[in-house]
N, C-alpha and C positions, 0 to 999 in steps of 0.2 A: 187632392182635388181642389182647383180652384174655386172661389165664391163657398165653397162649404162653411158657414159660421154658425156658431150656436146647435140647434137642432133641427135641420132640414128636414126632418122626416116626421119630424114632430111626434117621438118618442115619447110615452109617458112613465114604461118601467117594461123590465125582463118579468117574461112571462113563465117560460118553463126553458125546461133541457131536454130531450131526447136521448137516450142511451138505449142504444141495440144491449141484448142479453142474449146470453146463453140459456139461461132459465130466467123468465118471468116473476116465479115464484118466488126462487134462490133471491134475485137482485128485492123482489119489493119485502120481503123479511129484512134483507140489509138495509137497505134507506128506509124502512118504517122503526125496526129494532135497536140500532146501530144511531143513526141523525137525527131520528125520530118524526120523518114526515107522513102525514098520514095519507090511506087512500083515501082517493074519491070518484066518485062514478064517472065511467068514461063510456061516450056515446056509445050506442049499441048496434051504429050502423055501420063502423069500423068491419072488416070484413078479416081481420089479422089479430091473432092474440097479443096482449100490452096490460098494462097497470100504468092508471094515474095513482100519483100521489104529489101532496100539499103540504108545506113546512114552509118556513122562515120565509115568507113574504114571495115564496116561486114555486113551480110545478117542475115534476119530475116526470117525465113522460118515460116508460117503459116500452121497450118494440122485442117480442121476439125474433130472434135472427132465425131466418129463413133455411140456415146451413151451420147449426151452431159444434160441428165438432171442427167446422174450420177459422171457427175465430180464435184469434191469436191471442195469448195468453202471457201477461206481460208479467214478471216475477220480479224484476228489479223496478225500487222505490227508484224515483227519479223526479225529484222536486222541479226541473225543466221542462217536465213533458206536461202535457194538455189537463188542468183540471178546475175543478170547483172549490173554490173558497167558503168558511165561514167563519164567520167572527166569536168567539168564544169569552164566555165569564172567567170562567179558572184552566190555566192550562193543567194546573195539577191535577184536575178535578178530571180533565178528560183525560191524560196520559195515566192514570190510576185505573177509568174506567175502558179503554182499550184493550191494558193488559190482562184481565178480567174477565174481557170477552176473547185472548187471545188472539186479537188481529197485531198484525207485526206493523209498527211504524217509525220514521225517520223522522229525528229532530234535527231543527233548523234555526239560526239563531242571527237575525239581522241587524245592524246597528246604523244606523241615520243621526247623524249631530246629536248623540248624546244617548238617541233614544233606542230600544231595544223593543223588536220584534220578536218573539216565537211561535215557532211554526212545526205542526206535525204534519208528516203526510202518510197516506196508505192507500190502499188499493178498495175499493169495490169488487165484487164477486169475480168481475169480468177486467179487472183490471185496472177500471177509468181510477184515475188518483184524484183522493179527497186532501185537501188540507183544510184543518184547524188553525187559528191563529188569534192573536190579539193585537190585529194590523191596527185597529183603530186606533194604535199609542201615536201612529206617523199621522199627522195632519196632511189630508188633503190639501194642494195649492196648487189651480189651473195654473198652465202656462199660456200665456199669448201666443198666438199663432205664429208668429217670427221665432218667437225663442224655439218655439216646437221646434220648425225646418232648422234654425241654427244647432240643439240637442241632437240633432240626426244626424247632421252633415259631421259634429265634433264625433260623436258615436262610431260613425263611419270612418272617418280618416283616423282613429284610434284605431280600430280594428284595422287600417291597412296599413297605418306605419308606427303604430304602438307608442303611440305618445303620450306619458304620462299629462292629466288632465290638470296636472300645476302650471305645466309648461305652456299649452296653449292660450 
């Protein structure tokens, strides 16, 4: 979008997430027990069963699914597919307390000039995939708006003719 710079919308921070459930109950034991966010009162003129809860600086909005023996049910960990990040003190510390509560998760291990990311992921009740991580090792560095469109277009003509990113 042209003219788009800085924050047109004048964003001041992410509020919450919504996630449909299977069980209401099932999912707020997990993100209270499991992440550790707490409930909190959610308005009373809502007409649909749900749980708020509050942790690490955002809301997790809970929605009962209206049809829950047809939501689908995703078994394979898939570090590509749609999820929630948080930042972590010890990965030991979490990958010790995982196995403990026997949730099954997928180690992941990135490396950027030197530096070493790792990353769990796992699933929620319903599937949505959580990752752990200690991203904060990679320094955030905006790009310029030029570079963006130029990152894209090199992205893209990689992906169609496979061109190692020396060569360009």
């Amino acid at each position: 979008m042209k003219g788009n710079k800085g924050n047109p919308l004048q964003l001041s921070s992410l509020n919450h997430i919504s996630l449909v459930c299977r069980s209401v109950e099932e999912s707020t034991d997990f993100y209270h027990n499991v992440l550790g966010f707490v409930p909190v009162r959610r308005p009373g003129s809502f007409d649909f069963d749900g749980a708020w809860l509050f942790g690490h600086g955002i809301g997790i909005h809970l929605l009962q699914s209206e049809d829950p023996g047809n939501m689908p049910k995703k078994t394979v960990i898939n570090p590509k597919d749609n999820h929630i990040s948080f930042q972590c003190e010890s990965m030991g510390a979490v990958e010790k307390k995982l196995g403990e509560m026997g949730i099954e998760w997928v180690r992941q291990r990135v490396e950027e000039g030197g530096i070493y990311v790792d990353q769990l992921f796992f699933h929620d009740p319903d599937g949505f995939m959580v990752e752990i991580c200690n991203c904060d090792n990679i320094p955030m560095v905006p790009l310029a708006e030029d570079i963006v469109r130029s990152c894209s277009r090199l992205n893209l003509q990689q992906q169609q003719i496979q061109v190692p990113v020396e060569l360009l």
